[in-house]
FIZASE-528847 format. One record per residue (C-alpha): residue number from 1; x, y, z. Coordinates in nm, 3 decimals, padded with zeros to 5 digits, always signed. Each point is the difference from the previous one (the first is absolute). Layout:
# residues N
> NUM, X, Y, Z $
...
END
This chain:
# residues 419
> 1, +03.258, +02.069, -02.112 $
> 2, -00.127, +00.216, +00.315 $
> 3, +00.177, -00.011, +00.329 $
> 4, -00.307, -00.186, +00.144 $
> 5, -00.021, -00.245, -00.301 $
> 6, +00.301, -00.133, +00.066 $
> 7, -00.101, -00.125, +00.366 $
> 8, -00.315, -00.209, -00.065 $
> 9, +00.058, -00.346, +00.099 $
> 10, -00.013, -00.273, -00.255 $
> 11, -00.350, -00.146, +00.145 $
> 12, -00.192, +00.305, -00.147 $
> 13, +00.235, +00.003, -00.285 $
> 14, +00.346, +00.206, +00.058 $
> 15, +00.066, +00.246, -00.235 $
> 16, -00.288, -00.061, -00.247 $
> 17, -00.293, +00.010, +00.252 $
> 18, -00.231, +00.266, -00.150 $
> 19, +00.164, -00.057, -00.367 $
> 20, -00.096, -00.384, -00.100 $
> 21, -00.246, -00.034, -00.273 $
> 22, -00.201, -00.298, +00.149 $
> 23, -00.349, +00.108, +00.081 $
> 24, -00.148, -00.249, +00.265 $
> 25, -00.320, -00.171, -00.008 $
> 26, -00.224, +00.214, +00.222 $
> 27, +00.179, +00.344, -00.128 $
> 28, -00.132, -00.154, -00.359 $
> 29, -00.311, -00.039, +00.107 $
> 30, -00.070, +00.299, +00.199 $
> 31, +00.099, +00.190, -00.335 $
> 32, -00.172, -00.202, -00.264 $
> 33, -00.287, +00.091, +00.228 $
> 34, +00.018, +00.354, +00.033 $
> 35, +00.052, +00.016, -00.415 $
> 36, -00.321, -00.192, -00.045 $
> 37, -00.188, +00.207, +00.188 $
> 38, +00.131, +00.328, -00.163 $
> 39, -00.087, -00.147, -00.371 $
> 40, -00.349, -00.138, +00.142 $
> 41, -00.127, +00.218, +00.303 $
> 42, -00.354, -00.173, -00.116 $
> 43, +00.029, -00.277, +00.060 $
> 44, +00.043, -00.104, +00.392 $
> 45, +00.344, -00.215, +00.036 $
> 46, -00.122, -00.326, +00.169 $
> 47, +00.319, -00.105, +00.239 $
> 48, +00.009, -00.346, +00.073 $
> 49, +00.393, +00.030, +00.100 $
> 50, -00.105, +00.157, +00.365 $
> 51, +00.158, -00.181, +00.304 $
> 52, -00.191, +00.100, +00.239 $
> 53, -00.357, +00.059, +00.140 $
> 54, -00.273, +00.259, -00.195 $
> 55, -00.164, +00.028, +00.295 $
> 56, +00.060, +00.197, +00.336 $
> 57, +00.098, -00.139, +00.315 $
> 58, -00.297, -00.173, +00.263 $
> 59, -00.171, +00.302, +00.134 $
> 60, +00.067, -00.079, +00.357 $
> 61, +00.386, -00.053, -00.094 $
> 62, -00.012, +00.375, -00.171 $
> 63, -00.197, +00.088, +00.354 $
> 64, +00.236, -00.169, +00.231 $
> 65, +00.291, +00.261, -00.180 $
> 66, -00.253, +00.304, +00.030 $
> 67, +00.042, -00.085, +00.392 $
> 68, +00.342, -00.058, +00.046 $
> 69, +00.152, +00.248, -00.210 $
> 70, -00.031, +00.277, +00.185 $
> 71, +00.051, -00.104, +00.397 $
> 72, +00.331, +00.039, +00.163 $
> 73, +00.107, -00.304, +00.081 $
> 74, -00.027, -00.136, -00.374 $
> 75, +00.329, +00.249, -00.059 $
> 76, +00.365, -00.031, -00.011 $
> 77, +00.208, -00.335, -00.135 $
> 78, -00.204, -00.360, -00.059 $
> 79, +00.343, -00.154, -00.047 $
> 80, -00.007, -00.360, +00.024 $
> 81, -00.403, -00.015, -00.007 $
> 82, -00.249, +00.015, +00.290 $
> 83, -00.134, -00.293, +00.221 $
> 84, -00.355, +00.066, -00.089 $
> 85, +00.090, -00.086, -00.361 $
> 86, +00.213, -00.269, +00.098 $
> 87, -00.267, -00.174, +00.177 $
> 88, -00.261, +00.096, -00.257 $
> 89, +00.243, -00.169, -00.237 $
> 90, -00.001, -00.341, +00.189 $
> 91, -00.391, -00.016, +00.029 $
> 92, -00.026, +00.107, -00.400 $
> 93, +00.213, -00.359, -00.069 $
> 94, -00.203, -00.165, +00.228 $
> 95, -00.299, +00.106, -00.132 $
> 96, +00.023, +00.053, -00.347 $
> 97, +00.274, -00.352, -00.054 $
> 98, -00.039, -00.183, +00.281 $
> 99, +00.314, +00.043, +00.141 $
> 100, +00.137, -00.022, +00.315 $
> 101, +00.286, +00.044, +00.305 $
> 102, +00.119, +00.307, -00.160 $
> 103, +00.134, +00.218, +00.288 $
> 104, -00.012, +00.399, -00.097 $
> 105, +00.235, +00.070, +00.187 $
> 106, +00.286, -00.168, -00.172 $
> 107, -00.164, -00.162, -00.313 $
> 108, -00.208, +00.303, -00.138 $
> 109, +00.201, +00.362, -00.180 $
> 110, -00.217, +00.221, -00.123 $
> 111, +00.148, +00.144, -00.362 $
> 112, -00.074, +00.346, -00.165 $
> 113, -00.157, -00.214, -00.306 $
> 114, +00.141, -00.369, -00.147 $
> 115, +00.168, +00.213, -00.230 $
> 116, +00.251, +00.138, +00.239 $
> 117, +00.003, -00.320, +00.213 $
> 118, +00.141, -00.205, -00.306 $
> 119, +00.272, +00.282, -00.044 $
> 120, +00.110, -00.070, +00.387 $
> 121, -00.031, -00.360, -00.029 $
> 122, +00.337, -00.025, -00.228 $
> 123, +00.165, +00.225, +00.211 $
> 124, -00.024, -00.239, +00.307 $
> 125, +00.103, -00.309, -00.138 $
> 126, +00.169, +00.028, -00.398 $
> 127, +00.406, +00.083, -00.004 $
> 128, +00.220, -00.040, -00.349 $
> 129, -00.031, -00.313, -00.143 $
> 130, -00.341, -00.106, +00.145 $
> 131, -00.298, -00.118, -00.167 $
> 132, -00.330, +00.101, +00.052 $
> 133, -00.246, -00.243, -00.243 $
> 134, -00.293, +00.222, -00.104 $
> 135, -00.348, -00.114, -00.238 $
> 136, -00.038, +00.172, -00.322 $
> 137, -00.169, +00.183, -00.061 $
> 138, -00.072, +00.189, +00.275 $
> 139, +00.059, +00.277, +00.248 $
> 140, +00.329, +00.098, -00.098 $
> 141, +00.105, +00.239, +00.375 $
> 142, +00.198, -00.339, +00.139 $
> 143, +00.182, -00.087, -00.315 $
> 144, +00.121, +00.349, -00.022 $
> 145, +00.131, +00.082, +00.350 $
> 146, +00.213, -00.335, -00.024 $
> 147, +00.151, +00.135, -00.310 $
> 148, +00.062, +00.309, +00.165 $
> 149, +00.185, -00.209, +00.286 $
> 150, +00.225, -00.196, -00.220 $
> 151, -00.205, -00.297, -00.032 $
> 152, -00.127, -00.191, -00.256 $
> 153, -00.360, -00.111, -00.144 $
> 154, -00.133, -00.296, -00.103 $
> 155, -00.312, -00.030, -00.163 $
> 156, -00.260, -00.245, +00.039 $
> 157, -00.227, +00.057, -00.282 $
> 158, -00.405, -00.094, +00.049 $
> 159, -00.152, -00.201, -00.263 $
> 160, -00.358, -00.081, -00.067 $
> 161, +00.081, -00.401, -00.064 $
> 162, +00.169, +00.006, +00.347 $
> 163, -00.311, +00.208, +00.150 $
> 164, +00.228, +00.294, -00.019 $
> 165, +00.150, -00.134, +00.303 $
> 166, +00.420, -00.030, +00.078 $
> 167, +00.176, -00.316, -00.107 $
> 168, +00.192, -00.007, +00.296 $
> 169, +00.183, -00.321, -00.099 $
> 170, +00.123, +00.180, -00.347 $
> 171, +00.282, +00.226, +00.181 $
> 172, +00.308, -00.101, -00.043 $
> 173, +00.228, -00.120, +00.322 $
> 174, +00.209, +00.259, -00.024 $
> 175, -00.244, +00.237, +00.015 $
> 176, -00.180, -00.145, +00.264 $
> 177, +00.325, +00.020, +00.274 $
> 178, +00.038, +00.381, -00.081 $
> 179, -00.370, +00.106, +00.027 $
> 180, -00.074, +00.187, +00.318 $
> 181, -00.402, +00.082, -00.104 $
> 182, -00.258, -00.164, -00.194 $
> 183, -00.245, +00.245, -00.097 $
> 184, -00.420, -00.113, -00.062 $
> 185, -00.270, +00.181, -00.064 $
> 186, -00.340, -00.174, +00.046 $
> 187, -00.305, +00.110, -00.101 $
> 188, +00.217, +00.063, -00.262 $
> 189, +00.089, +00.359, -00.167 $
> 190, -00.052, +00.025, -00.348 $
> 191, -00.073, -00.388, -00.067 $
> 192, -00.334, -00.008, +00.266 $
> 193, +00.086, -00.383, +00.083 $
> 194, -00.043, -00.073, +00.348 $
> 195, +00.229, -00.247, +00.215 $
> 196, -00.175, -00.353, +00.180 $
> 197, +00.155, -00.105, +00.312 $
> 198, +00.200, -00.293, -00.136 $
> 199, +00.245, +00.299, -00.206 $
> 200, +00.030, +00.160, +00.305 $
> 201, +00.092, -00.325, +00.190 $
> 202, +00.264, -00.053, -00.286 $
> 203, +00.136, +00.312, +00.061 $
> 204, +00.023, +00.003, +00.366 $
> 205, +00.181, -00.365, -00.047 $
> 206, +00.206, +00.107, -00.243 $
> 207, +00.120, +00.338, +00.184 $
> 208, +00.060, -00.213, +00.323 $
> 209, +00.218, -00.253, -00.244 $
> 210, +00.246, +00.308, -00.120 $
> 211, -00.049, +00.228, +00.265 $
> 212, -00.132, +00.273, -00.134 $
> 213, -00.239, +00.318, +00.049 $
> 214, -00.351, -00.024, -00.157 $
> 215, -00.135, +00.358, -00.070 $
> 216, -00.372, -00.044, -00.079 $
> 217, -00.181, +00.301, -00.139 $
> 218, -00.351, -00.032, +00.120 $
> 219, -00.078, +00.360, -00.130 $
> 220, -00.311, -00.174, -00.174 $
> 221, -00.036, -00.264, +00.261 $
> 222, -00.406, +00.042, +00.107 $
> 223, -00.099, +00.087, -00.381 $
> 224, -00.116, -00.354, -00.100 $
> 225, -00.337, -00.139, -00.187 $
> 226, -00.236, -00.311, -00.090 $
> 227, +00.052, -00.149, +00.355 $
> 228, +00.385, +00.066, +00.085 $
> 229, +00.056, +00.089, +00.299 $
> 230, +00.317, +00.234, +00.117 $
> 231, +00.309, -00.209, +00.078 $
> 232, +00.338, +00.128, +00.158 $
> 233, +00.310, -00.138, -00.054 $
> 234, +00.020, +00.018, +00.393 $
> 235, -00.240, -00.263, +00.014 $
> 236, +00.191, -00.258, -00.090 $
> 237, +00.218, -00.201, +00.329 $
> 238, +00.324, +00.110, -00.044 $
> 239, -00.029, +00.307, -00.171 $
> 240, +00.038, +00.229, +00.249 $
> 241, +00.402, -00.138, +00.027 $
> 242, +00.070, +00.058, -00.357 $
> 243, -00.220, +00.263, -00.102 $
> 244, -00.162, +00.367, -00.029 $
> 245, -00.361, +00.113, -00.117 $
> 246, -00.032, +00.357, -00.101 $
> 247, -00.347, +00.144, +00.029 $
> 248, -00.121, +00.296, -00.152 $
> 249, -00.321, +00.215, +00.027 $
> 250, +00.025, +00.180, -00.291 $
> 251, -00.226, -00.285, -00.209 $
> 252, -00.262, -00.205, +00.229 $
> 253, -00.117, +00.337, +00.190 $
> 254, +00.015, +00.262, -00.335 $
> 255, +00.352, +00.193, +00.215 $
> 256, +00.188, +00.053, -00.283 $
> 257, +00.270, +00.336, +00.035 $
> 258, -00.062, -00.051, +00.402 $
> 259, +00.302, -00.204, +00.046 $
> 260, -00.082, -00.258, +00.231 $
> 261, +00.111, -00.357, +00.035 $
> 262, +00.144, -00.276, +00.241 $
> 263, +00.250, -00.281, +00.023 $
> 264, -00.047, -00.263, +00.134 $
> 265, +00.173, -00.338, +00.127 $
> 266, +00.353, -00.108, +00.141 $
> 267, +00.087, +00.197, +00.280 $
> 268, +00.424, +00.018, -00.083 $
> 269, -00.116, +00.097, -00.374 $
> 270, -00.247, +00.291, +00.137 $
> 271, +00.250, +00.106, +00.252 $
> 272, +00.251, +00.078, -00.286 $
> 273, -00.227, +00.186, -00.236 $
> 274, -00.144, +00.194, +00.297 $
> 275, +00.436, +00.107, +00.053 $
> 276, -00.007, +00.124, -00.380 $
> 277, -00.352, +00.109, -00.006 $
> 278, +00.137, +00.248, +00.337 $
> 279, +00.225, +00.130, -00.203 $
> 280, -00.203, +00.084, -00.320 $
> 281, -00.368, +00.149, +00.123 $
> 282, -00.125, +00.151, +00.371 $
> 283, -00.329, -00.236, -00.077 $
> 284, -00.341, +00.061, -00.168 $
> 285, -00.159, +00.271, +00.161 $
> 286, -00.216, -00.087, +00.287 $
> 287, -00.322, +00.088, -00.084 $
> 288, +00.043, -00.194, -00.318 $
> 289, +00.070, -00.308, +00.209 $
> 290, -00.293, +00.050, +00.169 $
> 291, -00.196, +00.049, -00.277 $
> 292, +00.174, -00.369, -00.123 $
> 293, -00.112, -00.168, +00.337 $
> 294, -00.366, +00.103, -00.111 $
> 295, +00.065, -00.120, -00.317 $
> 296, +00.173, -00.353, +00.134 $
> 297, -00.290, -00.024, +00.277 $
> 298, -00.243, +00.009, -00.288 $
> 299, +00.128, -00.258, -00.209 $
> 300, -00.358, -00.093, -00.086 $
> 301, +00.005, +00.320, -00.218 $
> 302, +00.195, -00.180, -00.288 $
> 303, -00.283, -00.224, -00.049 $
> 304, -00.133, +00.310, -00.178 $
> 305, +00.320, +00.008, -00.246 $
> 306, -00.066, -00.363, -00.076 $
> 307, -00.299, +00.008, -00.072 $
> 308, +00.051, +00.336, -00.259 $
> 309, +00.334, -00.133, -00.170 $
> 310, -00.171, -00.372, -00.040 $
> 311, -00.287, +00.148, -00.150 $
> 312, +00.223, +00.194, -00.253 $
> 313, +00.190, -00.299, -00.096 $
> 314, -00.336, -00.139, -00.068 $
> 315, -00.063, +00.234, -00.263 $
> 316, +00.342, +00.080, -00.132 $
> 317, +00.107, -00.322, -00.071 $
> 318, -00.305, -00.098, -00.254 $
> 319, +00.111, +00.377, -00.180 $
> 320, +00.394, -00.133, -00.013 $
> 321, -00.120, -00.317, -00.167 $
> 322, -00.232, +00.192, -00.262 $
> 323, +00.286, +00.138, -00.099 $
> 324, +00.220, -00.342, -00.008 $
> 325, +00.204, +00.000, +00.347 $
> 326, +00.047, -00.326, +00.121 $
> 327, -00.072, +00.131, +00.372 $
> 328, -00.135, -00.161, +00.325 $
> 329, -00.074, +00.115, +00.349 $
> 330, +00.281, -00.080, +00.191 $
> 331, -00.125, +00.053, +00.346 $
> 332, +00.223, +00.299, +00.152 $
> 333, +00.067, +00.320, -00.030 $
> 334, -00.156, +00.263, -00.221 $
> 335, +00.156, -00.090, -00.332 $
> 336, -00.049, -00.184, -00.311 $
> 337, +00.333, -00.135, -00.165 $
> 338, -00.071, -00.053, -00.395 $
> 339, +00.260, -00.128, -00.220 $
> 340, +00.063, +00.261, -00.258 $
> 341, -00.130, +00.037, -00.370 $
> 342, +00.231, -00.063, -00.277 $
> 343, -00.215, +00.254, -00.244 $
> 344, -00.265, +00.129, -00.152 $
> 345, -00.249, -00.133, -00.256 $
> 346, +00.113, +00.325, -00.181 $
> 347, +00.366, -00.112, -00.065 $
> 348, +00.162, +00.199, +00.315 $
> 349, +00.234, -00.200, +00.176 $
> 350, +00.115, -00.006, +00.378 $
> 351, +00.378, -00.117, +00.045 $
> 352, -00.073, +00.012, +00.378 $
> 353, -00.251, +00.053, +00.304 $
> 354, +00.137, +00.346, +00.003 $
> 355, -00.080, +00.084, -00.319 $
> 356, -00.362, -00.147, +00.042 $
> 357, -00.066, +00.240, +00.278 $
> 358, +00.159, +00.281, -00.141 $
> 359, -00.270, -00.048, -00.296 $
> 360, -00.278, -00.055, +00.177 $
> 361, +00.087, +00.335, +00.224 $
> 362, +00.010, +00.231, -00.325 $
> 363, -00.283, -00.206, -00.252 $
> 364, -00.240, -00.105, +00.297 $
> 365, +00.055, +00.214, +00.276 $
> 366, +00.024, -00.299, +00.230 $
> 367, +00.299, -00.045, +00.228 $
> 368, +00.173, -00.292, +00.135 $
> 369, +00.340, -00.116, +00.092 $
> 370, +00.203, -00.234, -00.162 $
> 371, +00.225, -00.294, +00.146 $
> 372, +00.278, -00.180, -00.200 $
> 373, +00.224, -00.200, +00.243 $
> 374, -00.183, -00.343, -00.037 $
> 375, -00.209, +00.046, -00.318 $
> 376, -00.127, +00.310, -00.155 $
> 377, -00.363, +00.098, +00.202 $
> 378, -00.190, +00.280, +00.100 $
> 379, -00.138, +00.105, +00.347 $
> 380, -00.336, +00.116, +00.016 $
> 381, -00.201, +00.128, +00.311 $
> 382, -00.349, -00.001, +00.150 $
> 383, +00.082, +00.316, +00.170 $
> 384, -00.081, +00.155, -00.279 $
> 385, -00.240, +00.236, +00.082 $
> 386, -00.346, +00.114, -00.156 $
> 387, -00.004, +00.185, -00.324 $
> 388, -00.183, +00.359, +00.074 $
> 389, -00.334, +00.076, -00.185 $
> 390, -00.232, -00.290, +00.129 $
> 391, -00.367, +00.084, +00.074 $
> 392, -00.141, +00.192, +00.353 $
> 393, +00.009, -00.286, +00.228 $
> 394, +00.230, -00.224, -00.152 $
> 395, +00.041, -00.272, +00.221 $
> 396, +00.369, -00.090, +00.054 $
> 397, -00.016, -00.367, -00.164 $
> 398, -00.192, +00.175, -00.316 $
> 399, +00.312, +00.253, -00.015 $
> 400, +00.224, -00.294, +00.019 $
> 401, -00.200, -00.210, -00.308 $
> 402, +00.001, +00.337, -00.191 $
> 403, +00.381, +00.074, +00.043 $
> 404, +00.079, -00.366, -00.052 $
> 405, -00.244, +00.036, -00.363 $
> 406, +00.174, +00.248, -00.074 $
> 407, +00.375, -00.205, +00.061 $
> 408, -00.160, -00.250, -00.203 $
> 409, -00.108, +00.216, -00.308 $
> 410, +00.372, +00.087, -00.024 $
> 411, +00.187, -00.293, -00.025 $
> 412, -00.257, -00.103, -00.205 $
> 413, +00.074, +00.246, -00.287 $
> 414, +00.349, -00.053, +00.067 $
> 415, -00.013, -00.345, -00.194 $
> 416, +00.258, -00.162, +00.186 $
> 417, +00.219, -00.281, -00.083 $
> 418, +00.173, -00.294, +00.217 $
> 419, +00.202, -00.219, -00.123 $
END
């Protein structure tokens, strides 16, 4: 054992961080990938695990940058944010969800990401012993920082009979008078379910009854279809004294990898992540912010996104079910979330969702992730991009029937079995 080896802390592992055998889910992935595509450089690996956008940012988001990047007074520290994105935050919830009273000066921090907001959000408000109360699956930042702190996880798992919703009313009491956070996530990442106002006016009641924090990931919060319209947990009357809404750019306005988001809601709460959040970061850079107030003063230009991902869920769905998913449009987000197939038709059998993805990476060339903690599914994207080799003028929909053809044709020959 090395000098250094001996020092890690216990979060990251102690002495055996770099050693353990465990291969996580995405490190799996990434290298079941990159052997497929060695054995088969023919054939074009079709990734329906992306997370993110395939297309570029709004062009006058990307122009709003060109400007600002280079003048002077766009340089030195950000640190707790800028008022012009402040205030450009406030109008984006009152335009995009209809909410309003939300003062930017107290109510409004702007984050480098959601990803390193939830990592500050523990740090605030979880000591030994607390609970923070976190959906599965899901975005897994929170849930680790509280470990990290000494605190302790529940799980609410999200089922399709319960609308993959929390069953608030299934903790236990005990549990209840040590949580400190409850954790939701809606438009919902990987499960695509979307949240109606009377869940969120559970919630609110419920957080009000045992005193504590709602944190409500609204990272997919304007990405809805068929007629849904955006909703905010800061909507609701009362939310705003129990609660936090964490907004991020990265998915409505195609900003993924420029680190940009906002909280938003009770003052006190804000006030304490902003102390942490001092000491972690000096602030996105300016011009980026700027660039975000473009983006948050066009809201309009997510209407486009809608209108591409709905389209694709039009015409991946029908594929999924040709090959025997049981899959519907759930309304949010960019994903489909298919229960997993037991087999094949050819006597191969999959012990887990894992195991499912990991063949359909190296016999199909098709990627996806898999989810186990409620059920063993799959999450598929619409972000999927368009398969190269269509004809001169390929219109962008035709690209997107070809690709999805193509997805189809797959699974097809794949002979899948469900249980």
């Amino acid at each position: 054992m090395s000098f250094f080896t001996s020092k890690f802390a216990d979060r990251i592992g102690g002495s055996g961080f770099g050693i353990e055998t465990e291969v996580f889910k995405f490190e799996q992935i990434k290298r079941a990938k990159r052997a497929a595509c060695t054995a088969h450089p023919e054939i074009p690996l079709i990734d329906l695990g992306v997370g993110e956008s395939d297309q570029a940012a709004f062009t006058p988001v990307v122009e709003r940058l060109r400007r600002e990047a280079g003048l002077l007074e766009n340089r030195g520290y950000a640190d707790n944010g800028i008022p012009e994105f402040t205030r450009s935050a406030v109008r984006y919830l009152e335009n995009e969800f209809s909410v309003t009273g939300i003062d930017s000066t107290r109510e409004i921090l702007h984050c480098i990401g959601s990803k390193s907001a939830f990592a500050q959000i523990p740090l605030a408000f979880i000591n030994p012993g607390d609970v923070a109360l976190v959906t599965v699956p899901g975005y897994p930042i929170l849930s680790s920082y509280t470990r990290y702190l000494g605190g302790e996880v529940y799980p609410l798992p999200l089922y399709a009979s319960n609308d993959f919703l929390p069953d608030l009313d299934s903790i236990p009491a005990a549990i209840v008078r040590r949580a400190k956070l409850l954790y939701i996530n809606y438009p919902n990442n990987p499960t695509g379910a979307l949240a109606n106002r009377a869940f969120f006016e559970k919630v609110v009641e419920w957080a009000h009854e045992h005193e504590v924090i709602i944190v409500h990931d609204a990272a997919y919060g304007a990405l809805v279809y068929d007629g849904n319209k955006p909703l905010s947990l800061l909507s609701i009357p009362g939310a705003k004294d129990v609660g936090i809404e964490v907004h991020s750019l990265s998915k409505s306005f195609n900003m993924t990898g420029w680190r940009l988001g906002f909280i938003a809601g009770n003052a006190e709460a804000v006030a304490a992540v902003a102390v942490i959040k001092d000491n972690s970061d000096s602030g996105q850079f300016r011009a980026i912010q700027k660039a975000g107030v473009e983006a948050l003063d066009s809201y309009q230009l997510t209407q486009k996104n809608r209108e591409r991902y709905s389209r694709r869920f039009d015409i991946l769905i029908p594929a999924l079910r040709d090959a025997g998913f049981l899959v519907t449009k759930r309304g949010g987000t960019f994903y489909v979330y298919a229960p997993s197939p037991t087999g094949t038709a050819d006597g191969i059998r999959f012990s887990n969702a894992q195991d499912f993805s990991t063949f359909l990476i190296h016999n199909k060339l098709i990627s996806t992730v898999p989810w186990n903690e409620a059920g063993e599914y799959i999450r598929l994207s619409v972000t999927f991009g368009i398969l190269p080799g269509g004809r001169p003028g390929e219109s962008e929909e035709e690209g997107e029937h070809r690709t999805v053809d193509e997805i189809r044709s797959r699974l097809l020959s794949a002979r899948l079995v469900f249980d």
